[in-house]
Each structure stands twice: as C-alpha cells, then as structure tokens.
Short mmCIF file of the C-alpha atoms (twelve columns), coordinates in Angstrom:
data_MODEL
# 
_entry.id   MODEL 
# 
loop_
_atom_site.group_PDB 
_atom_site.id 
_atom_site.type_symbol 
_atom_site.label_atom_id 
_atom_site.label_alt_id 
_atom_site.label_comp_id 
_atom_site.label_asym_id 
_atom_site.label_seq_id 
_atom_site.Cartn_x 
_atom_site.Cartn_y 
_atom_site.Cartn_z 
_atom_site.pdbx_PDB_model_num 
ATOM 1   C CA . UNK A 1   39.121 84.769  9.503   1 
ATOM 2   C CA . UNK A 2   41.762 82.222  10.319  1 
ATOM 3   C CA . UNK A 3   44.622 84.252  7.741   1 
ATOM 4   C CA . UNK A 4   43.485 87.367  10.216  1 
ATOM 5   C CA . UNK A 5   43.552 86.023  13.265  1 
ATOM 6   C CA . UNK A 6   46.925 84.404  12.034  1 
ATOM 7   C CA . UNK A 7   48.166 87.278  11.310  1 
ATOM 8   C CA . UNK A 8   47.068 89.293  14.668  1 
ATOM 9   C CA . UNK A 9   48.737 86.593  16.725  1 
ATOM 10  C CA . UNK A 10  51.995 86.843  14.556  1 
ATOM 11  C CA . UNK A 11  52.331 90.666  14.781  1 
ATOM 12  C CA . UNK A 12  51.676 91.588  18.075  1 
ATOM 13  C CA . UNK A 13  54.111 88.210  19.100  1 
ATOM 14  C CA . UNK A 14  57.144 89.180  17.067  1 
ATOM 15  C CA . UNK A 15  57.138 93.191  18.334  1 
ATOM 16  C CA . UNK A 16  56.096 92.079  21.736  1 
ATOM 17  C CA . UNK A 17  54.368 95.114  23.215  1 
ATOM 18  C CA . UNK A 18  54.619 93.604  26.866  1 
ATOM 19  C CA . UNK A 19  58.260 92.850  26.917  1 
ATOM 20  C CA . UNK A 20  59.067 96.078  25.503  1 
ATOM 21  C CA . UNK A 21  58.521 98.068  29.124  1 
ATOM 22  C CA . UNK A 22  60.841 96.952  31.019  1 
ATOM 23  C CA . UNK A 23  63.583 97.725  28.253  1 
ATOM 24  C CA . UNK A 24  62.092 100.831 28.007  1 
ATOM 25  C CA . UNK A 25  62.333 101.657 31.717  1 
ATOM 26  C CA . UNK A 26  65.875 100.302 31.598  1 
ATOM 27  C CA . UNK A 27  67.135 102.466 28.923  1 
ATOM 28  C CA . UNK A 28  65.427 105.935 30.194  1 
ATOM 29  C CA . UNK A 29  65.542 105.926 33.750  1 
ATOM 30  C CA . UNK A 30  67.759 109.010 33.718  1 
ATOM 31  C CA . UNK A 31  64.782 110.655 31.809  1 
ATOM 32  C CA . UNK A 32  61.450 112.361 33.040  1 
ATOM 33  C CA . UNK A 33  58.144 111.658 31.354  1 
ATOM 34  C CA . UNK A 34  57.859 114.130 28.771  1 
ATOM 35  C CA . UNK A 35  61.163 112.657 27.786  1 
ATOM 36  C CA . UNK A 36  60.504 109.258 27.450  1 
ATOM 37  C CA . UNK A 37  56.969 110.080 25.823  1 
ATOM 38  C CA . UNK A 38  58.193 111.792 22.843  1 
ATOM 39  C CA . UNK A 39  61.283 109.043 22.688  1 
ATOM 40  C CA . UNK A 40  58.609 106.365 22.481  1 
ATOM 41  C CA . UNK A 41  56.466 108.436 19.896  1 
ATOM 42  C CA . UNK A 42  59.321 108.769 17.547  1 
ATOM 43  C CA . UNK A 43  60.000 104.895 17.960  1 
ATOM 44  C CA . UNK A 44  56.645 103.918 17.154  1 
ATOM 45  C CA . UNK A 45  56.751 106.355 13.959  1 
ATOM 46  C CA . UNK A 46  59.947 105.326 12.332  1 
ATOM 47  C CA . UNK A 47  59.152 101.580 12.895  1 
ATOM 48  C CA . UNK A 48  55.647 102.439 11.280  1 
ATOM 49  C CA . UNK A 49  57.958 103.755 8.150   1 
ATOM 50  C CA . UNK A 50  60.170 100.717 8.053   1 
ATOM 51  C CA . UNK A 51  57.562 98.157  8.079   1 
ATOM 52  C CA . UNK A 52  55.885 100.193 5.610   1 
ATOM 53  C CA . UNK A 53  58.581 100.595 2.541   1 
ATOM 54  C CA . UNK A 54  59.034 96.820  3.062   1 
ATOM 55  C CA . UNK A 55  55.662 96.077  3.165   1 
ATOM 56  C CA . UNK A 56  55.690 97.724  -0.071  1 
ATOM 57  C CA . UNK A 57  59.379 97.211  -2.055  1 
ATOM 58  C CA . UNK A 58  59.372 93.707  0.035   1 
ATOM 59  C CA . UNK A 59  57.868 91.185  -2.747  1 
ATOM 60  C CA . UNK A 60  60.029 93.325  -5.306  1 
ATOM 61  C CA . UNK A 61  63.406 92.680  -3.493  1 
ATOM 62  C CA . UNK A 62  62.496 89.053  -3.533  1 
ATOM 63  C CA . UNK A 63  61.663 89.025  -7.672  1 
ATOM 64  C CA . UNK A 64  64.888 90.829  -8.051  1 
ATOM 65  C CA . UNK A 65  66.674 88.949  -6.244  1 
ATOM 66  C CA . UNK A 66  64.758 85.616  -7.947  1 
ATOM 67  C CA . UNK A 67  64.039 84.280  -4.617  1 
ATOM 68  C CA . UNK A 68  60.432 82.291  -4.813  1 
ATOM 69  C CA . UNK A 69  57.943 82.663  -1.789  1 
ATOM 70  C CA . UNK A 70  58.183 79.274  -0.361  1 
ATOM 71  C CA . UNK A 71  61.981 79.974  0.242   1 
ATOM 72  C CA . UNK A 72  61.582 82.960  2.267   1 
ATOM 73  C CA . UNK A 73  58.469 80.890  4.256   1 
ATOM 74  C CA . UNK A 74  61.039 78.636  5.284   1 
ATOM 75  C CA . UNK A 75  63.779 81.151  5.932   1 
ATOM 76  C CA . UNK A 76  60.947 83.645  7.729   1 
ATOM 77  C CA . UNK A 77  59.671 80.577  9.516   1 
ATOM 78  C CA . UNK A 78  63.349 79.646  10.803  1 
ATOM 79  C CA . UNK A 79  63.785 82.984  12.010  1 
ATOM 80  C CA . UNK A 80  60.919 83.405  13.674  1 
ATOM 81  C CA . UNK A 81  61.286 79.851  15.550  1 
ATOM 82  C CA . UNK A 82  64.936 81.577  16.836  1 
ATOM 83  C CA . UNK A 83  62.517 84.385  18.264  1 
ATOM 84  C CA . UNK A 84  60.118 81.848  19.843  1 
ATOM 85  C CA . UNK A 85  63.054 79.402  21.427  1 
ATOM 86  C CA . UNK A 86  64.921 82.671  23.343  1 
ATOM 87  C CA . UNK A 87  61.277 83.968  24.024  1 
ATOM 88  C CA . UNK A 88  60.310 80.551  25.606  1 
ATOM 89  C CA . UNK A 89  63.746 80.434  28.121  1 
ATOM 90  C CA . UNK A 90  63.445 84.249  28.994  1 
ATOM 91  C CA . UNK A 91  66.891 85.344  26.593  1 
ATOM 92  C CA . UNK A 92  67.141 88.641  24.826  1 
ATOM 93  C CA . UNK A 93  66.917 87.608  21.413  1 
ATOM 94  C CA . UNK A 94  69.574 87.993  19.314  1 
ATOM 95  C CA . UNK A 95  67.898 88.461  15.985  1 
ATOM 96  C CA . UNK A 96  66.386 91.265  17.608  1 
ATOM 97  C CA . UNK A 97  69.129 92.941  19.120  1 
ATOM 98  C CA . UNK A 98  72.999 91.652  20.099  1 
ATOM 99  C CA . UNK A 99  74.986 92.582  23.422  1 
ATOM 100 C CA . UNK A 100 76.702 94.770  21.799  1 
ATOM 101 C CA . UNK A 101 74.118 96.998  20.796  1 
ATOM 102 C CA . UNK A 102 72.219 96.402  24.266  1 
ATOM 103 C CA . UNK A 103 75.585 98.369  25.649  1 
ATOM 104 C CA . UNK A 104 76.013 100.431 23.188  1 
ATOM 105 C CA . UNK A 105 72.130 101.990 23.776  1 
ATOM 106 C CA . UNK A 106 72.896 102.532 27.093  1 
ATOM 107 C CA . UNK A 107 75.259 105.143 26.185  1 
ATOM 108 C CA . UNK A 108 73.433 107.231 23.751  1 
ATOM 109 C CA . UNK A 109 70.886 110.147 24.444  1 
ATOM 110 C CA . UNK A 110 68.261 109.292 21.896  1 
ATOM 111 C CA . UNK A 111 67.427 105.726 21.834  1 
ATOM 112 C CA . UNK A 112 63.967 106.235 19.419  1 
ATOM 113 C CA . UNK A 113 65.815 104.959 16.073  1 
ATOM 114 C CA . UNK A 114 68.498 102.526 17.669  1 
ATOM 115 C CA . UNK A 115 67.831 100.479 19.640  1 
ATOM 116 C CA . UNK A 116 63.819 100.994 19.862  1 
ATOM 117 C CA . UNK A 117 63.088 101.515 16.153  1 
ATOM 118 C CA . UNK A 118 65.658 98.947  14.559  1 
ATOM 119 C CA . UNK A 119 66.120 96.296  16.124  1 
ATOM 120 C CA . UNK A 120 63.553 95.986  19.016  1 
ATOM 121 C CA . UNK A 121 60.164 96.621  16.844  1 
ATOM 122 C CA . UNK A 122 60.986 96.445  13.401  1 
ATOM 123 C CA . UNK A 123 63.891 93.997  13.535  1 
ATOM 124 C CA . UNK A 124 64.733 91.186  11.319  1 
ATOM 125 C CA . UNK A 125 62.069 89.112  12.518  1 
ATOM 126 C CA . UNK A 126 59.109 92.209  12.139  1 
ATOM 127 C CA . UNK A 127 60.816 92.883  8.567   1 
ATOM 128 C CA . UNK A 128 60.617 88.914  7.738   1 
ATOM 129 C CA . UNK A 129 57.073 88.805  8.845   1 
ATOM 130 C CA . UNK A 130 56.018 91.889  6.624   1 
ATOM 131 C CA . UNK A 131 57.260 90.599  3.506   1 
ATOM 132 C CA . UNK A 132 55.875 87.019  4.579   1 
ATOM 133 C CA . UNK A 133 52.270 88.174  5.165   1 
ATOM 134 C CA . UNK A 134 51.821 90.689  2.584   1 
ATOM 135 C CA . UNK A 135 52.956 88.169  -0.085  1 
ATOM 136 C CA . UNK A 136 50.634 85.005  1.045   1 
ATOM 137 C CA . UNK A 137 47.968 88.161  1.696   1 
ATOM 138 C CA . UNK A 138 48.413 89.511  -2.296  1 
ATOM 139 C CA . UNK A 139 46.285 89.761  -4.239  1 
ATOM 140 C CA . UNK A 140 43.532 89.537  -2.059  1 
ATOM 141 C CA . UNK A 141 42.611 93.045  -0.848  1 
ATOM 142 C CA . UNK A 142 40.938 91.715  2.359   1 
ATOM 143 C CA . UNK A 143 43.971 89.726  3.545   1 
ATOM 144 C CA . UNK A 144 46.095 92.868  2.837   1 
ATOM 145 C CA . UNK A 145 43.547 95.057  4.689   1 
ATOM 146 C CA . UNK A 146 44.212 92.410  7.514   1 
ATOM 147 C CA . UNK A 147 47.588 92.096  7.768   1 
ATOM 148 C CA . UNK A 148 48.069 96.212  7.713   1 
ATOM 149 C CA . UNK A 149 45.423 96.454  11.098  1 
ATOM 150 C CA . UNK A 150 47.796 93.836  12.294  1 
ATOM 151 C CA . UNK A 151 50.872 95.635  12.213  1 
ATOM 152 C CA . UNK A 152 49.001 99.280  13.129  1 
ATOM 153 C CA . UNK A 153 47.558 97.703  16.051  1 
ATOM 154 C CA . UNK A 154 50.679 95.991  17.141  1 
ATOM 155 C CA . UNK A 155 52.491 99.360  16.768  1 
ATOM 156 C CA . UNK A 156 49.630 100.850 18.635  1 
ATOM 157 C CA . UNK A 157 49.551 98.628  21.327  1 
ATOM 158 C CA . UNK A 158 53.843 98.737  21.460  1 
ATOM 159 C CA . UNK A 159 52.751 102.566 22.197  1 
ATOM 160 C CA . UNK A 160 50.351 102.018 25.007  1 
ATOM 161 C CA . UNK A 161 52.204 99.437  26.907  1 
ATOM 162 C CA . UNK A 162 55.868 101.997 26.490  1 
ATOM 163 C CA . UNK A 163 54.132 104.935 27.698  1 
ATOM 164 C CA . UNK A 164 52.671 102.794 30.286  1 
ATOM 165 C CA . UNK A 165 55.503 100.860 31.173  1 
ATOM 166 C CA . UNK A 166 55.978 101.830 35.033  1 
ATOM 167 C CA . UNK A 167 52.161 101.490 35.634  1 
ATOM 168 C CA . UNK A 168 52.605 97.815  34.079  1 
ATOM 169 C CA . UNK A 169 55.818 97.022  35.921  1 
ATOM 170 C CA . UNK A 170 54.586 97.842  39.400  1 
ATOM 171 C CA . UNK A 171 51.020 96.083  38.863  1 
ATOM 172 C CA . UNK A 172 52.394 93.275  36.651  1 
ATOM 173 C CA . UNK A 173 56.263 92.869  37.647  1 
ATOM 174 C CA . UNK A 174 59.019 91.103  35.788  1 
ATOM 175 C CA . UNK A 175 57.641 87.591  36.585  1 
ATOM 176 C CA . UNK A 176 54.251 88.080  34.343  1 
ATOM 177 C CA . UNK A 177 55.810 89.435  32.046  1 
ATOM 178 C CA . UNK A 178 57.681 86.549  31.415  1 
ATOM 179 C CA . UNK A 179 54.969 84.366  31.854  1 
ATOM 180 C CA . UNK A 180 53.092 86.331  29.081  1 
ATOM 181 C CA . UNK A 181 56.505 86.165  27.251  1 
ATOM 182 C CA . UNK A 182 56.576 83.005  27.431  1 
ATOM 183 C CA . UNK A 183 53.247 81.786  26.158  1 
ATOM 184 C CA . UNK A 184 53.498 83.895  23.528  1 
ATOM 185 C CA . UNK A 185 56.459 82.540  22.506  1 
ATOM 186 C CA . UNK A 186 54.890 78.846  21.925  1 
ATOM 187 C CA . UNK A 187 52.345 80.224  19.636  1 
ATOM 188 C CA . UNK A 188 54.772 81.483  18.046  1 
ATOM 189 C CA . UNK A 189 56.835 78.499  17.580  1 
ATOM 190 C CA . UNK A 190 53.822 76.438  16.409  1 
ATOM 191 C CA . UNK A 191 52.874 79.625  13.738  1 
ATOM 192 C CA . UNK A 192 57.101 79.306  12.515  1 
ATOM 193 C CA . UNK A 193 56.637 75.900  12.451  1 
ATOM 194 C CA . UNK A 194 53.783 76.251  10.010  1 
ATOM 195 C CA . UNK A 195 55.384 78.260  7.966   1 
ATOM 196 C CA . UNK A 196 58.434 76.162  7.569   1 
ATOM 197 C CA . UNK A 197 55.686 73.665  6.029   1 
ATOM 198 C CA . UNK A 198 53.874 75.509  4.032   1 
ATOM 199 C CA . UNK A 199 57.155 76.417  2.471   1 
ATOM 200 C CA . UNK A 200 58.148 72.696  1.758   1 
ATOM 201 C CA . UNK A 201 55.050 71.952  0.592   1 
ATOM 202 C CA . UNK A 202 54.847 74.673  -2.007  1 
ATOM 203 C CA . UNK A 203 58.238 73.825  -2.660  1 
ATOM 204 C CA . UNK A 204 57.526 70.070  -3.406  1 
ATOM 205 C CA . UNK A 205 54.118 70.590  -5.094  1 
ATOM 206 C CA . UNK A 206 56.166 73.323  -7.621  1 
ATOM 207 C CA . UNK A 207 58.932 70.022  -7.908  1 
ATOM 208 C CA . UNK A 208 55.990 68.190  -8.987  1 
ATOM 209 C CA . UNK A 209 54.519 70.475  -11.708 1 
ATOM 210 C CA . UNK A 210 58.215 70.984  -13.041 1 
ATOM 211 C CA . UNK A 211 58.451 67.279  -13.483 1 
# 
C-alpha cells in the first residue's frame, strides 16, 4: 500500500495534470475546440508510448550501460528535487522544458509531440521516474501492476484537466493553481529526497558486502 500510494503521488506530481491547462490554453488560443481536443488526444497517446518503451527497455539501458539502481535513485531523486524547487517558487521548469523551446512552440501548428508530448508529460523527469519505479517495483507483479495504474491514471487525468482547461481556469484561476502547484511540489521534494537515501543506503550497504 505505501509503494502504491508512493507511486500515485509521484506520477500524477511529476506530469502535473493541473498546471498543464493553462499552457495548454496559452499555446492554442488561435484554435477552436475540436482543434485543441484532438491536439490533446494525440499528446496523451504518444506520451503513453514513451513512458511505455522505457518502462520496458528502461532497466536494460541501465545493465548495458552497467549503471546499478542505487545510482540512478540518486540521479532520479536529484532530478526530481530540480522539479520540486521550480514547482515550489512558481518557475517553468527547466528539466521539463527550456525558453527556447517555450518560443519555439509558439510558432508551430501542431504542438501534440513537441512541446506537449516531450517535454511537458513525458520529460526527463516522467522518463526518470519510469525507469525508477518499475525497477524498485520488479519482480513483484503487484508493485508493477501499481506503478502502470499510476502512470495510466496520471495520463488520464493530464487528459481531463487539458480538455477541461478553460472550465478550470475560469472556476479555479492562475492563483490555485499555483497553490496546488505548489503543495505538490513539497511532496515531491520530500519523495526526491527519499530517494536520494535510499540510493546511498543501498549504495553503502553494497560497500559493505564488497568489503
């Protein structure tokens, strides 16, 4: 219950359904509806791919690379504390997305692969958390089972809140979504944290057994 509910809380953080309106209703304003529906739908899908070949070919990259699990815990856990910090003082994160691309988006027709798909919902940070959960999860088929209705309900609820995302800026406005924006981003700090020392302690107990 705890991995799952760790693993909820981690997911639907990182993507952040609620922040993801108003940069929605930023970058299709010039578009009706039925536009901006079927942009979202295509976003949702190709991040569902993404975080689904990593989920799978994730833990292999890592062997084949020879990097051990407690290394990318601390790496995924220092990534996701970056998330947390620009989440916490209201900045657009830049492992999720730079300037430049922000500027570049605004420019381009079809914004469902870049920048909705990569970097805003399967980023760095979603990719690192993939890989992170499905290798503490293996080989336990409950904890895998847990950590994919994680990531289908985040996408799912990244849907909902896109398509809905004038309904929730005239009833919620910019200010709660910070506010939401912002407590999630101290559970997610504390959760990064965690990871970071899990990582050094699997790290220092594997020391141990070496010696």
């Amino acid at each position: 219950m705890t991995f799952t509910i760790s693993a909820f809380v981690t997911f639907f953080t990182i993507i952040d359904p609620v922040g993801l309106a108003p940069i929605v209703l930023g970058l299709t304003s010039q578009l009706d509806n039925a536009q901006r529906n079927s942009i979202i739908t295509r976003a949702v899908l190709i991040s569902a791919v993404i975080i689904a070949f990593f989920a799978f070919v994730g833990r292999f990259l890592l062997d084949r690379l020879g990097i051990q699990l407690y290394a990318f815990n601390i790496a995924g856990g220092a990534l996701l504390f970056l998330v947390a910090v620009d989440m916490l003082f209201g900045r657009q994160s830049g492992a999720r997305e730079t300037k430049a691309e922000q500027e570049e988006a605004l420019t381009r027709e079809d914004i469902s692969v870049f920048p909705l798909a990569i970097p805003m919902i399967a980023g760095p940070g979603t990719i690192a958390t993939t890989i992170l959960y499905v290798g503490l999860a293996t080989p336990n088929p409950l904890n895998l089972l847990s950590v994919a209705a994680a990531i289908a309900s985040s996408l799912l609820a990244a849907w909902i809140v896109m398509r809905s995302s004038s309904w929730i800026i005239n009833h919620v406005g910019r200010t709660g979504i910070l506010v939401l924006s912002r407590l999630l981003g101290i559970l997610l700090a504390a959760l990064a944290v965690q990871f970071i020392f899990n990582g050094i302690s699997a790290f220092t107990h594997m020391e141990g057994l070496l010696k």
